[in-house]
Biopython code that builds the backbone (N, CA, C, O; Angstrom):
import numpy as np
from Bio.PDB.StructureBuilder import StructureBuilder

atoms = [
    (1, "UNK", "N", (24.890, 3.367, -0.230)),
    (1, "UNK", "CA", (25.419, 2.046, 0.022)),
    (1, "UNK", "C", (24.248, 1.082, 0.230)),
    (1, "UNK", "O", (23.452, 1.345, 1.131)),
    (2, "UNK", "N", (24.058, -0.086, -0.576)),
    (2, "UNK", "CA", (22.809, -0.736, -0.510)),
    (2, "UNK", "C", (23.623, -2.097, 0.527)),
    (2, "UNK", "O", (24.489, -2.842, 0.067)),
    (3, "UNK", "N", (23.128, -2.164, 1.887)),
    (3, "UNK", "CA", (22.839, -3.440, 2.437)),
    (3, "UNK", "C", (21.987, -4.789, 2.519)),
    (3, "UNK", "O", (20.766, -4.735, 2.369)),
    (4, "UNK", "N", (22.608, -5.938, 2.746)),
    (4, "UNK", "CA", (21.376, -6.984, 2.316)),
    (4, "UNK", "C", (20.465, -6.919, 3.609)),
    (4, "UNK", "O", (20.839, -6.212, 4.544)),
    (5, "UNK", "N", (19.131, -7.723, 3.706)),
    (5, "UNK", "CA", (18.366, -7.752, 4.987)),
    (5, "UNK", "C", (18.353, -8.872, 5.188)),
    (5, "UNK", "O", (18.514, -9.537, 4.165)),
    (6, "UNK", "N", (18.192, -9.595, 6.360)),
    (6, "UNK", "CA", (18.003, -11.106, 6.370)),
    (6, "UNK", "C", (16.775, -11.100, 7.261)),
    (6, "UNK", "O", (16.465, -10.409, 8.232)),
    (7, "UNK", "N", (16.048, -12.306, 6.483)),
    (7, "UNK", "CA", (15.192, -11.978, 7.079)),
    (7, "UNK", "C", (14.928, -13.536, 7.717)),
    (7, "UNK", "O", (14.880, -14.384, 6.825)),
    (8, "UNK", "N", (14.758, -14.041, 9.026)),
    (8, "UNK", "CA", (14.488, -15.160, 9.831)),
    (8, "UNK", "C", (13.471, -15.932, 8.960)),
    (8, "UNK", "O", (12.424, -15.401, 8.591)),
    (9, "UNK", "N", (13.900, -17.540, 8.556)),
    (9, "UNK", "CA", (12.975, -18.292, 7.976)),
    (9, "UNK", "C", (11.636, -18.534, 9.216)),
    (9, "UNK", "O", (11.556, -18.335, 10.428)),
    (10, "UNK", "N", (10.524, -19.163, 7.957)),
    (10, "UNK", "CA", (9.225, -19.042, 8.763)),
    (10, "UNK", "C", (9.181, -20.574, 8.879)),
    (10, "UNK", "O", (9.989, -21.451, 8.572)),
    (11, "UNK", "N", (8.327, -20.585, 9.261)),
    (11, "UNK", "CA", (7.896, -21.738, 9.928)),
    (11, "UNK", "C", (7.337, -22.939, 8.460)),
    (11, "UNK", "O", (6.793, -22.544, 7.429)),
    (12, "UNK", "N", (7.542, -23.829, 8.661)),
    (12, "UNK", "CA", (7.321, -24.885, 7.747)),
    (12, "UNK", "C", (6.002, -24.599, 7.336)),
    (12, "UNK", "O", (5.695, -24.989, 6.210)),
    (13, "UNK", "N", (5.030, -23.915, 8.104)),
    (13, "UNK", "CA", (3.277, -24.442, 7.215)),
    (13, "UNK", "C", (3.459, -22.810, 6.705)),
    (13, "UNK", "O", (2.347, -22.282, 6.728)),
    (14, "UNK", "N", (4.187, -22.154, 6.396)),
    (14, "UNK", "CA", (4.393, -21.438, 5.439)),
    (14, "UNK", "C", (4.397, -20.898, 4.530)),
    (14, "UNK", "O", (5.429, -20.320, 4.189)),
    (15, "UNK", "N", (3.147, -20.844, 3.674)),
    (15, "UNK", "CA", (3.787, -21.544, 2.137)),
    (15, "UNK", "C", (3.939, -19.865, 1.597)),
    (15, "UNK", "O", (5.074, -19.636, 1.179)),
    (16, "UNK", "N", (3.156, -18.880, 1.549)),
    (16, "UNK", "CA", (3.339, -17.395, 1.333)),
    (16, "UNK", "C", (2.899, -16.387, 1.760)),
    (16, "UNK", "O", (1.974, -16.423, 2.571)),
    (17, "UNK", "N", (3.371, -15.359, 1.385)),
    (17, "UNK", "CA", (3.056, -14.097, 2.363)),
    (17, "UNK", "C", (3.303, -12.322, 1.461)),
    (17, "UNK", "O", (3.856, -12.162, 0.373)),
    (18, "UNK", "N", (2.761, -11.343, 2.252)),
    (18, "UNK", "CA", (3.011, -10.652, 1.131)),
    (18, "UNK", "C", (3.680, -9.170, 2.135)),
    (18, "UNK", "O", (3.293, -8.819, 3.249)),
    (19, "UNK", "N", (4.742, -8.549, 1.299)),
    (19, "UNK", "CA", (5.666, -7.839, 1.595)),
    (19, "UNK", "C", (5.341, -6.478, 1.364)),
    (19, "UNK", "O", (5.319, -6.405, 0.135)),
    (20, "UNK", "N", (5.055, -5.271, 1.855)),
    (20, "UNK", "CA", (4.739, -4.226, 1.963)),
    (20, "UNK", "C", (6.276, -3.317, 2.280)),
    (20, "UNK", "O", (6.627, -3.033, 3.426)),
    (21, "UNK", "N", (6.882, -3.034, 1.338)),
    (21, "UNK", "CA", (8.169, -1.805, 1.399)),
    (21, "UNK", "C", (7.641, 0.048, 1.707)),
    (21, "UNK", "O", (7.094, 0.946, 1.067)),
    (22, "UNK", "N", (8.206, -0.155, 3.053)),
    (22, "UNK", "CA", (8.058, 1.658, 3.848)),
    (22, "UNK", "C", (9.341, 2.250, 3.291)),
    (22, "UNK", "O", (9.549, 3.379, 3.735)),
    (23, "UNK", "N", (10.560, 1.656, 2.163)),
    (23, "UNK", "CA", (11.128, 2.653, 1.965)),
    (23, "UNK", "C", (11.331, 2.183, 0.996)),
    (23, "UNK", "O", (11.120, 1.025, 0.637)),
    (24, "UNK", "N", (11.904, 3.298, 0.288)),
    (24, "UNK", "CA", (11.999, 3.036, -1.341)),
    (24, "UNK", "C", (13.597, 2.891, -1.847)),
    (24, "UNK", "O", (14.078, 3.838, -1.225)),
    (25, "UNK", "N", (14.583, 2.369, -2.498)),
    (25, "UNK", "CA", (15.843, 2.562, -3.350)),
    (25, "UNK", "C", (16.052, 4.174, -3.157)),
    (25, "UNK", "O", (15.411, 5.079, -3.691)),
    (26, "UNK", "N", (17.089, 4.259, -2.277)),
    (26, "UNK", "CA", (17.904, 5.356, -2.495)),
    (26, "UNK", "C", (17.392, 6.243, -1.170)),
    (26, "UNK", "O", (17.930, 7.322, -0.925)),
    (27, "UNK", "N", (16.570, 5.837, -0.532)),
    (27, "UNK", "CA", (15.746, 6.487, 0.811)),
    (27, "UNK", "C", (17.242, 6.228, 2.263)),
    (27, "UNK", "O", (18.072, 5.331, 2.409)),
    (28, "UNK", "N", (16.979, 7.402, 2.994)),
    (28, "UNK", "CA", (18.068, 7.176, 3.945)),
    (28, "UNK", "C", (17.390, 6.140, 4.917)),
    (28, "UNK", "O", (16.163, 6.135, 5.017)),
    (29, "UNK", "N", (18.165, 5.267, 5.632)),
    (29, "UNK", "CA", (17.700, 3.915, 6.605)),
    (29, "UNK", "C", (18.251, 4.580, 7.765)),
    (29, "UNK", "O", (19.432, 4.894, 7.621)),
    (30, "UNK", "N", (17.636, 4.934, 9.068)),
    (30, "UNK", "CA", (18.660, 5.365, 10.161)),
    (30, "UNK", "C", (18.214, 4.007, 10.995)),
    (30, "UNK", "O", (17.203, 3.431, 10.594)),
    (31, "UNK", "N", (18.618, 3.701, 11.647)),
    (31, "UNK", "CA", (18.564, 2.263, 13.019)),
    (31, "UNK", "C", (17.701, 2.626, 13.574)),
    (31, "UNK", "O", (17.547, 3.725, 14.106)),
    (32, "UNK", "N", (16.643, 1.278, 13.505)),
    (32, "UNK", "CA", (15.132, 1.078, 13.899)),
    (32, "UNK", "C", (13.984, 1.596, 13.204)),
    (32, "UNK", "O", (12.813, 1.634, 13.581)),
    (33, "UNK", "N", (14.651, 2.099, 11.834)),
    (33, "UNK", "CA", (13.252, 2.558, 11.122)),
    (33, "UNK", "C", (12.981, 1.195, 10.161)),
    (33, "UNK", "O", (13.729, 0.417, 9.569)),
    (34, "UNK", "N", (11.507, 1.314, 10.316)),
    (34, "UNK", "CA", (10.564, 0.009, 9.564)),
    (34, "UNK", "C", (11.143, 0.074, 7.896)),
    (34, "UNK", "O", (10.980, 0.987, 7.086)),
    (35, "UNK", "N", (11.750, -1.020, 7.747)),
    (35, "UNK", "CA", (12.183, -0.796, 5.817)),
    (35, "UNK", "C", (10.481, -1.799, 5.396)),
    (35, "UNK", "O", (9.679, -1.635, 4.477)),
    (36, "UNK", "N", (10.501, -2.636, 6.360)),
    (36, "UNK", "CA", (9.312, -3.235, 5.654)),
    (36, "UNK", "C", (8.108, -3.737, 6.128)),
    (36, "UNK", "O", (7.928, -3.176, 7.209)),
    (37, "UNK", "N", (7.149, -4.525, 5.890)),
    (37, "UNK", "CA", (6.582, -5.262, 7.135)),
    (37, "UNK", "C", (5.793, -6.626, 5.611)),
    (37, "UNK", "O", (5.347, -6.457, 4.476)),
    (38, "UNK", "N", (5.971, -7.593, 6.327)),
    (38, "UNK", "CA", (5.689, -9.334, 6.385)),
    (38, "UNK", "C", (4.918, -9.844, 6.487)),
    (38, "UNK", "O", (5.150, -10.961, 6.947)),
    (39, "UNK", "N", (3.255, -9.503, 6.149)),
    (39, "UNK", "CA", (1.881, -10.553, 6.628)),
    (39, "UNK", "C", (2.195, -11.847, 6.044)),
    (39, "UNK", "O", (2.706, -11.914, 4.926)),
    (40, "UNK", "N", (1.889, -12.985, 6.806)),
    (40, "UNK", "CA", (1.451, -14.404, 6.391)),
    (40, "UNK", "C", (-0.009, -14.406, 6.960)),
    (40, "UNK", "O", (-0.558, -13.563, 7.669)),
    (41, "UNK", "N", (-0.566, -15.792, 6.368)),
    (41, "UNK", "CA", (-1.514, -15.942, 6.842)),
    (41, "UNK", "C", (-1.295, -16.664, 8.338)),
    (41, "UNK", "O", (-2.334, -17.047, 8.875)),
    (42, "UNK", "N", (-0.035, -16.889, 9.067)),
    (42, "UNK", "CA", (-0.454, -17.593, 10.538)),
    (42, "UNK", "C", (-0.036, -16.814, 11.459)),
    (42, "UNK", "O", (-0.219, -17.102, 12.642)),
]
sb = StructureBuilder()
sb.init_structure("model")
sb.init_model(0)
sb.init_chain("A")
sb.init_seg("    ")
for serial, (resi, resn, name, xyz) in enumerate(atoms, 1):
    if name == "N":
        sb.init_residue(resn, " ", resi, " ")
    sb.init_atom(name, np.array(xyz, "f"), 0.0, 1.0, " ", f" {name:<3s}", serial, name[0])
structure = sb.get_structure()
């Protein structure tokens, strides 16, 4: 069952950032495991 993620908008000086995926399509998700992680530069 694929769920969407939402993810909290950033802050206006914003402009990009880069997305690192810890799980892959079809990987089991149990509650509180990292699906991803979010660097910006601020």
């Amino acid at each position: 069952e694929l769920q969407d993620v939402v993810v909290p908008p950033f802050a206006e000086s914003v402009s990009e950032g880069d997305v690192r995926w810890e799980k892959k399509v079809g990987d089991q998700v149990k509650e509180d495991d990292v699906i991803c992680e979010i660097e910006t530069d601020k």
